[in-house]
DRENDO-1510 file (C-alpha; in Angstrom, 1 decimal, always signed):
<recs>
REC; n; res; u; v; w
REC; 1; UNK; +87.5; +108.5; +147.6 .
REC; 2; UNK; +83.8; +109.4; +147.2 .
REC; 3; UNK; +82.1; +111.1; +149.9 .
REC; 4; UNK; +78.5; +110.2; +151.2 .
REC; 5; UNK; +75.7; +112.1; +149.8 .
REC; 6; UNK; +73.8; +114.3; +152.6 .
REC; 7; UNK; +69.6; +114.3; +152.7 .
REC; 8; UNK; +70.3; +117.6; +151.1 .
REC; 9; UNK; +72.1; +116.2; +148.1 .
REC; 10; UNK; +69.9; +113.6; +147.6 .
REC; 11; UNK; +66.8; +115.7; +147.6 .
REC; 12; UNK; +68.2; +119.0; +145.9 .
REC; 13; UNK; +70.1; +116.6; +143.3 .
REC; 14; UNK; +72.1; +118.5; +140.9 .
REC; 15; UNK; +71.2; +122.4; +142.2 .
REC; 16; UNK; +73.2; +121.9; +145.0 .
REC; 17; UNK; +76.8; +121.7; +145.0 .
REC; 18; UNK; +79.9; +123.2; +146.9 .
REC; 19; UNK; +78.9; +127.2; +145.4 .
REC; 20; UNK; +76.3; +127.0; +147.3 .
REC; 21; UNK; +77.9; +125.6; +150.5 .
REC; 22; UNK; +75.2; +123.0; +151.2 .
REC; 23; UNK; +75.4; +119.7; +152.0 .
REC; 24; UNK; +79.2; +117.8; +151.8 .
REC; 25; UNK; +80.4; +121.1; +149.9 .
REC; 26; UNK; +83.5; +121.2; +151.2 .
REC; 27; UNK; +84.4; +117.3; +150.1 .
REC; 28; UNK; +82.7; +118.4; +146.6 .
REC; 29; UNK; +85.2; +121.3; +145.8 .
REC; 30; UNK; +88.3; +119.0; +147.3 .
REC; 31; UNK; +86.6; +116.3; +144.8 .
REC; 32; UNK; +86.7; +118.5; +142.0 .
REC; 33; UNK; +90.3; +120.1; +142.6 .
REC; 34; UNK; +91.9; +116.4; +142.7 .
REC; 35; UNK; +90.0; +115.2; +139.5 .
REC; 36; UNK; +91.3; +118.5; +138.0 .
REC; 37; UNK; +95.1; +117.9; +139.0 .
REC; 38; UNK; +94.8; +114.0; +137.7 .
REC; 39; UNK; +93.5; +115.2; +134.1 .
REC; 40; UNK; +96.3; +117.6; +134.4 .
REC; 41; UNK; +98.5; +115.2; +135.4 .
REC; 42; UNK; +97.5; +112.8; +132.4 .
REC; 43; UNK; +97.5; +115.4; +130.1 .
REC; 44; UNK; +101.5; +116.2; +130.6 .
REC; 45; UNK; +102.3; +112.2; +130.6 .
REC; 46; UNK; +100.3; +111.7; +127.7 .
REC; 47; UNK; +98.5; +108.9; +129.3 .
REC; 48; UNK; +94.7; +110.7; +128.4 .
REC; 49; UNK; +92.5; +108.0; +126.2 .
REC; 50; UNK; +91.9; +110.0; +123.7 .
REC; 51; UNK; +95.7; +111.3; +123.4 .
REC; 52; UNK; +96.6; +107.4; +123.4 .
REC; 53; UNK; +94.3; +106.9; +121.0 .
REC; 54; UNK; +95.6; +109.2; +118.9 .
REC; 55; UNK; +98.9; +107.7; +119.3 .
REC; 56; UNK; +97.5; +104.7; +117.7 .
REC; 57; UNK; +96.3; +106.0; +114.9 .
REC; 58; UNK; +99.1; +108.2; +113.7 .
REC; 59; UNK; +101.1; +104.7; +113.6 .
REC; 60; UNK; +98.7; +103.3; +111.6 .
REC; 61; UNK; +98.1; +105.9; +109.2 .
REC; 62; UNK; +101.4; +106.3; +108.1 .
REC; 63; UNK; +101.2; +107.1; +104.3 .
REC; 64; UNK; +103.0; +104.7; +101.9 .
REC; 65; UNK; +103.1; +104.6; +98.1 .
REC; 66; UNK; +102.3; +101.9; +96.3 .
REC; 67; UNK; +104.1; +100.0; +93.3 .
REC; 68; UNK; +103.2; +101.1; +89.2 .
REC; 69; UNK; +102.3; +98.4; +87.2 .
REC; 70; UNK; +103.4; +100.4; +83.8 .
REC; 71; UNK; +103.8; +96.9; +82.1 .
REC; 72; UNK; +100.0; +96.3; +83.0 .
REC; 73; UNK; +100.8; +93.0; +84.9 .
REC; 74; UNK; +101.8; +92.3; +88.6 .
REC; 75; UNK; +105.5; +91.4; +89.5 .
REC; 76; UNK; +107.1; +90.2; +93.0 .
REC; 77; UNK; +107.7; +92.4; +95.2 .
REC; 78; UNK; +105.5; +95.3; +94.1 .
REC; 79; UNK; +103.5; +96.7; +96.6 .
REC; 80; UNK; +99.9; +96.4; +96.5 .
REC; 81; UNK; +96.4; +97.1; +97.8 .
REC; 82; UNK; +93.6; +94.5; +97.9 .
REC; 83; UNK; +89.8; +95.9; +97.4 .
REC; 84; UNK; +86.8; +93.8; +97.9 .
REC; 85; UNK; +83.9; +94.2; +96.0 .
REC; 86; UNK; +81.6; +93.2; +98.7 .
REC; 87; UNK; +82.2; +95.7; +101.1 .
REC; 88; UNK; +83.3; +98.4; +98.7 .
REC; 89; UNK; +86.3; +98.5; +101.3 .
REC; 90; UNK; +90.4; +97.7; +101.3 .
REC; 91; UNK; +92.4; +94.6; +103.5 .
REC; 92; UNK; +94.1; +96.0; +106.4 .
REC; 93; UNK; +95.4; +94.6; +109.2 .
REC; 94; UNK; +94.7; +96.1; +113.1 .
REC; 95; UNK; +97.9; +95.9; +115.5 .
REC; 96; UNK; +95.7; +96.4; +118.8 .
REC; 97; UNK; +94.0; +93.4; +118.3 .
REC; 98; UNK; +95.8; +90.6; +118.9 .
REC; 99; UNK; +94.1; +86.7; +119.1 .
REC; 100; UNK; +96.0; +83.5; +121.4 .
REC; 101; UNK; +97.8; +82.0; +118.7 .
REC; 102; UNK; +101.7; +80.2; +118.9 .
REC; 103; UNK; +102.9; +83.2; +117.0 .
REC; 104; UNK; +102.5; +86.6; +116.9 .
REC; 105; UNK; +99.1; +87.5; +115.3 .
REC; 106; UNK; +96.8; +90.2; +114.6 .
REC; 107; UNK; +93.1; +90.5; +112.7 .
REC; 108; UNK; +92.7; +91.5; +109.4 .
REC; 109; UNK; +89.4; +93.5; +108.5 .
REC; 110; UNK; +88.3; +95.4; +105.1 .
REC; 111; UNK; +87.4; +99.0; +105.4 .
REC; 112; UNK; +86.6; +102.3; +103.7 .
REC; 113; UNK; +89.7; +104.0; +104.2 .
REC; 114; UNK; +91.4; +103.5; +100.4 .
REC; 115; UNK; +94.4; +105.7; +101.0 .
REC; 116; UNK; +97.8; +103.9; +101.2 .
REC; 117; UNK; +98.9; +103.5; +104.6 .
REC; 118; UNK; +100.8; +101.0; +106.7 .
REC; 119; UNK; +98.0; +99.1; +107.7 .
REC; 120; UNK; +96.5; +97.9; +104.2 .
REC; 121; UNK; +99.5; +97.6; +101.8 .
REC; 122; UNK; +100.7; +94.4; +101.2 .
REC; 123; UNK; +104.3; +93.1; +99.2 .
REC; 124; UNK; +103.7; +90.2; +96.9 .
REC; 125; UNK; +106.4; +87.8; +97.8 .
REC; 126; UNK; +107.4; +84.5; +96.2 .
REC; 127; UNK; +107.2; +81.3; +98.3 .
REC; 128; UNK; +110.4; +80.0; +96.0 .
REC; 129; UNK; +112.5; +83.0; +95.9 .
REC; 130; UNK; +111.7; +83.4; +92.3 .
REC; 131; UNK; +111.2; +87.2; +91.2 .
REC; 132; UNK; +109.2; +88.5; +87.6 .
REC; 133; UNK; +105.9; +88.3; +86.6 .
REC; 134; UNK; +103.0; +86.6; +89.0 .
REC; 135; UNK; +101.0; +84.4; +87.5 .
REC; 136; UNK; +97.7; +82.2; +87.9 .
REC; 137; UNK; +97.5; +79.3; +89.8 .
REC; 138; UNK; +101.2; +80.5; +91.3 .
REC; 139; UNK; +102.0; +79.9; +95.4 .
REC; 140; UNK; +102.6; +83.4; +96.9 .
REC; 141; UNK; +102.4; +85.1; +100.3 .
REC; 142; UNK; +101.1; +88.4; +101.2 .
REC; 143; UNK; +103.6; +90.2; +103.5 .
REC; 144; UNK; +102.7; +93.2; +105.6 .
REC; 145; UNK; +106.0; +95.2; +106.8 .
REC; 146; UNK; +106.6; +96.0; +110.3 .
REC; 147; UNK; +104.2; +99.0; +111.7 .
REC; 148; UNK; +102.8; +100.2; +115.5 .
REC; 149; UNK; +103.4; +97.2; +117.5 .
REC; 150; UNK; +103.6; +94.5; +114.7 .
REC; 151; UNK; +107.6; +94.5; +114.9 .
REC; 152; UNK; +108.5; +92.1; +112.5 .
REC; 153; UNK; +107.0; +91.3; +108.8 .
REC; 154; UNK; +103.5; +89.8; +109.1 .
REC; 155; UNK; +101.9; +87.6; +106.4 .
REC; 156; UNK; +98.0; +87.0; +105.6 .
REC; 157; UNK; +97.1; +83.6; +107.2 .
REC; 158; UNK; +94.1; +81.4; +107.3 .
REC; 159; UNK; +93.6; +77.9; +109.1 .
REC; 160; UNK; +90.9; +75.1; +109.0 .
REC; 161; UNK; +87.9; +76.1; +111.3 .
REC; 162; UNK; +88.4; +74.6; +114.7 .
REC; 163; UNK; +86.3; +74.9; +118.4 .
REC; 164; UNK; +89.1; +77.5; +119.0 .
REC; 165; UNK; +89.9; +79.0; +115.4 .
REC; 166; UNK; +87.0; +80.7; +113.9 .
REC; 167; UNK; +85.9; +83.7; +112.5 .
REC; 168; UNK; +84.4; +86.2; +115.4 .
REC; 169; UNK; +81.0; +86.8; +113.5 .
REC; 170; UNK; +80.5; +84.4; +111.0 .
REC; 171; UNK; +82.5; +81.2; +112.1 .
REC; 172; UNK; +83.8; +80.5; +109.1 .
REC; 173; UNK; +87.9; +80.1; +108.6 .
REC; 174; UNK; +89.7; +82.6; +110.6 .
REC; 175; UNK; +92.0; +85.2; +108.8 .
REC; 176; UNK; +94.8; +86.9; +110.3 .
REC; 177; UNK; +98.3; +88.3; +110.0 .
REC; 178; UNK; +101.1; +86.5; +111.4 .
REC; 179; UNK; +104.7; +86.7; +112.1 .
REC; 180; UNK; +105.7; +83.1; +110.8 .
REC; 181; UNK; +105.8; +82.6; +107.2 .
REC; 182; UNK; +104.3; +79.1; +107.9 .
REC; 183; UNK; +102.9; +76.6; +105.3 .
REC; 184; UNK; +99.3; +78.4; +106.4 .
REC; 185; UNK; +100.7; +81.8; +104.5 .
REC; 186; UNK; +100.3; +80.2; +101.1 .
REC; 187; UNK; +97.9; +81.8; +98.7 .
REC; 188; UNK; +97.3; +81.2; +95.0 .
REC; 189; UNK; +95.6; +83.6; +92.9 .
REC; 190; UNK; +93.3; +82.3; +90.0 .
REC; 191; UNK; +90.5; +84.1; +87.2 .
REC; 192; UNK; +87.4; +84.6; +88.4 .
REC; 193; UNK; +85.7; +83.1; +85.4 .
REC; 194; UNK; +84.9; +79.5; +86.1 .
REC; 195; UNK; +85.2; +78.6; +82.0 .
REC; 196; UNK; +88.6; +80.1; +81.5 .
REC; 197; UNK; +90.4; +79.4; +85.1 .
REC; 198; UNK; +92.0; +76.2; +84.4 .
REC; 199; UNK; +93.2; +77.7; +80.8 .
REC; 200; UNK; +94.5; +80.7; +82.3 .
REC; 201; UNK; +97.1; +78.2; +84.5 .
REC; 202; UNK; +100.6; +80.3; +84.2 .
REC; 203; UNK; +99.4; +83.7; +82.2 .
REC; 204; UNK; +100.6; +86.3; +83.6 .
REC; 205; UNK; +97.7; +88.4; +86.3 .
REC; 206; UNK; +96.9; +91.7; +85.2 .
REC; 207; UNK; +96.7; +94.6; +87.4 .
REC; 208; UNK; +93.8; +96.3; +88.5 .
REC; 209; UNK; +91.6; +93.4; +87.2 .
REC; 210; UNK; +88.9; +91.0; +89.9 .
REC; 211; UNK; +90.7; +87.7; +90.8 .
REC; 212; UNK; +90.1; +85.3; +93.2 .
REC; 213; UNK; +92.7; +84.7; +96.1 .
REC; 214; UNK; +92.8; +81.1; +97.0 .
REC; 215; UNK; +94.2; +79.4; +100.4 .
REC; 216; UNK; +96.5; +76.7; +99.4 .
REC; 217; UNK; +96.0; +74.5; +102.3 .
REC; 218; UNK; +92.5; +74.6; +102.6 .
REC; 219; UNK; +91.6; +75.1; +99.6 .
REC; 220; UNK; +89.1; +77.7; +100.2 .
REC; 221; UNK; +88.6; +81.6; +98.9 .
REC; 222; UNK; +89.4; +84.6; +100.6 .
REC; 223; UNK; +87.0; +86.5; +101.2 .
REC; 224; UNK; +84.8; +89.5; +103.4 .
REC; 225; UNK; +81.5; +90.2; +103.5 .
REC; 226; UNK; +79.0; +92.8; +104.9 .
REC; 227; UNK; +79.4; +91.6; +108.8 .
REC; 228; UNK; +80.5; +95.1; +110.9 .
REC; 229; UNK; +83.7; +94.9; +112.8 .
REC; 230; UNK; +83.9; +97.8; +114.8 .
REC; 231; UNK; +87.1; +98.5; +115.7 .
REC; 232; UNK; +89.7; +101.2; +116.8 .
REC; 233; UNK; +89.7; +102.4; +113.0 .
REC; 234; UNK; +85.6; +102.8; +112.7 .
REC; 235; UNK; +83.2; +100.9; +111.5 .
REC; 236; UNK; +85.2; +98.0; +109.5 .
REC; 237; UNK; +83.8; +94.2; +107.8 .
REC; 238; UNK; +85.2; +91.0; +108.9 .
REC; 239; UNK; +87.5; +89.0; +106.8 .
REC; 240; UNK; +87.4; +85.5; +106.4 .
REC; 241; UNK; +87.7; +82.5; +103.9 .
REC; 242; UNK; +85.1; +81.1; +102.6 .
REC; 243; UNK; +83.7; +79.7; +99.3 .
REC; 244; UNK; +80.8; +82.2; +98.6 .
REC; 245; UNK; +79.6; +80.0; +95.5 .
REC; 246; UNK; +75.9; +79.9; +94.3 .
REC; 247; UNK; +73.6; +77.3; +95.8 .
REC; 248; UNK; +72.4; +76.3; +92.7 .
REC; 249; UNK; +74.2; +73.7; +90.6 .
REC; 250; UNK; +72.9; +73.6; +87.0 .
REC; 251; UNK; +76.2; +75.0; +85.3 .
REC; 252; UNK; +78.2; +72.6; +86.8 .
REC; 253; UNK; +76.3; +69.4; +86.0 .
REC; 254; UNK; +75.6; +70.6; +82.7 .
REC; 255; UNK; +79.4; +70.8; +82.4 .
REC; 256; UNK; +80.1; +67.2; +84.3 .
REC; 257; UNK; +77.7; +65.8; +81.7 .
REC; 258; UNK; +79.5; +66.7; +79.0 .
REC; 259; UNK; +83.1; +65.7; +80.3 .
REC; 260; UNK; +84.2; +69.8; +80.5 .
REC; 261; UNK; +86.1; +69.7; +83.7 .
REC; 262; UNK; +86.6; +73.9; +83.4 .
REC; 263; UNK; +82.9; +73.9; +83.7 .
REC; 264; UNK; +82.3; +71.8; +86.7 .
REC; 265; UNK; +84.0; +74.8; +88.6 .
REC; 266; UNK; +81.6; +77.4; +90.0 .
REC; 267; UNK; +81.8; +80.9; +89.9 .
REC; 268; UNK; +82.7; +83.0; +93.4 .
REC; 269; UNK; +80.3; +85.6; +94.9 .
REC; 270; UNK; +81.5; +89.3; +95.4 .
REC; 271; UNK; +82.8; +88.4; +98.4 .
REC; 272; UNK; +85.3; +86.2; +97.0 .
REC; 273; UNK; +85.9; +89.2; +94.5 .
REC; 274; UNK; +89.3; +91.3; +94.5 .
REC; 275; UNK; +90.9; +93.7; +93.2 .
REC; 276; UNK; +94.7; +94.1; +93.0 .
REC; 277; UNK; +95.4; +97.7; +93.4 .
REC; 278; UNK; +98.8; +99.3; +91.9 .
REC; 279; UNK; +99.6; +103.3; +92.0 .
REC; 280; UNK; +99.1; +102.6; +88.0 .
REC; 281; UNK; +95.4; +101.6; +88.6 .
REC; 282; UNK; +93.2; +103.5; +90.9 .
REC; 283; UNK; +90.6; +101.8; +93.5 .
REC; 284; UNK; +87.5; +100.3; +91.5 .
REC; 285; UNK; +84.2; +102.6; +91.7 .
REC; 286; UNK; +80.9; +100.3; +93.0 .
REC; 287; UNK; +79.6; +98.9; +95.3 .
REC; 288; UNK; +78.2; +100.0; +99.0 .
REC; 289; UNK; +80.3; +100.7; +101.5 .
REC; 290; UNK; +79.2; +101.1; +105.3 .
REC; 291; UNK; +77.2; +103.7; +106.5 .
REC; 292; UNK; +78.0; +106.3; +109.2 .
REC; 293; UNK; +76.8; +104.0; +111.7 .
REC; 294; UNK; +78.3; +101.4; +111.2 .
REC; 295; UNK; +75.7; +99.3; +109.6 .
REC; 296; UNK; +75.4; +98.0; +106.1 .
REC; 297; UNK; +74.3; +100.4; +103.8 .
</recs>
């Protein structure tokens, strides 16, 4: 228990203390030998902040190696990375922060860190149980395998924007990983290029090339922007889906007007940008990342 501070103490301030037997000296050495045996104490249990800490990290840093693509297309079950060209930074998911939701949950950020690790690489899984090539326009799910103190697979998960589901920053849709492979785990991914997305229906997706990763029930893009999420990991960006199109509508009337349907389709932002890294194809080069303080550079 703290002592009281004598007139002494209070004038003196920090000059005087128990060496110079002064004031409540004998209550500050008593003081200072207790808070030395609990840091001891802490030390042997492990149960310092900076040792649990470090705990934390090591399970979430475990390296893992991703999938080739040596036929330059991505199959099922290949293990993958996914960059966004907005923040320059790679989809992970954080174990320690966990939102009220009926399952088991946990929020997803982008961040600088593009080494494979537990935490950012995702299995392409099939909604059908069919295996082979992925292609556009295709249902899939994005599984994360059981890390730290997710303890079953998770999968990537969005849901329509409510009073109580909502992005922490931005307030669009909130994006998470789950433990349920609900209807709400259902992604499709499509080209990026507004005049050749409906004719690209069913070719196979190349690896290592910007797509767009569209939510299936909502019918909205995947995306994350330049809005700092600091977290256990550092400075990180939020994730979220929403439709980062251009305000401006020109292209698309212009293609109502002349009955081309491919054209009334409006191109994504960056933020809606991704790249689907294999061990075949390295991490795209661009964009700016996050400074040291956290801020957008």
């Amino acid at each position: 228990m703290a002592t009281q501070f004598t007139p002494q103490q209070l004038t003196g301030g920090p000059k005087y203390n128990h060496k110079v037997k002064i004031g409540n000296w004998s209550e500050d050495l008593e003081m200072e030998e207790i808070k030395l045996k609990d840091y001891l104490a802490k030390k042997d249990t492990g149960s310092l902040i900076v040792t649990a800490k470090q705990k934390q990290l090591e399970g979430s840093l475990v390296p893992v190696e991703l999938s080739p693509s040596p036929e330059g297309c991505l199959q099922f079950g290949m293990k993958v990375m996914l960059y966004n060209h907005q923040t320059d930074g790679v989809l992970g998911a954080n174990p320690f922060d966990t939102p009220a939701k009926a399952y088991g949950a946990w929020m997803a950020t982008t961040g600088p860190m593009t080494d494979p690790v537990v935490r950012n690489v995702f299995e392409l899984e099939s909604t059908d149980g069919s295996d082979g090539a992925v292609v556009y326009g295709q249902t899939i799910r994005l599984k994360l395998n059981p890390f730290a103190k997710i303890t079953s697979p998770a999968y990537l998960q969005s849901e329509m924007v409510t009073p109580m589901s909502a992005a922490k920053f931005s307030r669009h849709q909130e994006v998470l990983v789950i433990s349920e492979p609900a209807g709400d785990t259902k992604w499709q991914i499509q080209h990026p290029d507004p005049n050749l997305r409906s004719e690209m229906e069913g070719e196979e997706v190349p690896a290592g090339k910007p797509v767009l990763i569209k939510h299936v029930q909502t019918g909205v893009y995947l995306a994350s922007d330049k809005i700092p999420y600091q977290n256990i990991f550092g400075p990180e960006c939020e994730v979220h889906c929403h439709s980062h199109a251009p305000l401006t509508k020109p292209g698309v009337l212009a293609g109502e007007a002349k009955g081309e349907t491919e054209n009334a389709s409006k191109p994504m932002g960056k933020p809606n940008t991704w790249t689907i890294v294999t061990s075949t194809d390295g991490v795209p080069q661009g964009g700016e990342g996050l400074d040291l303080t956290g801020l957008p550079a």
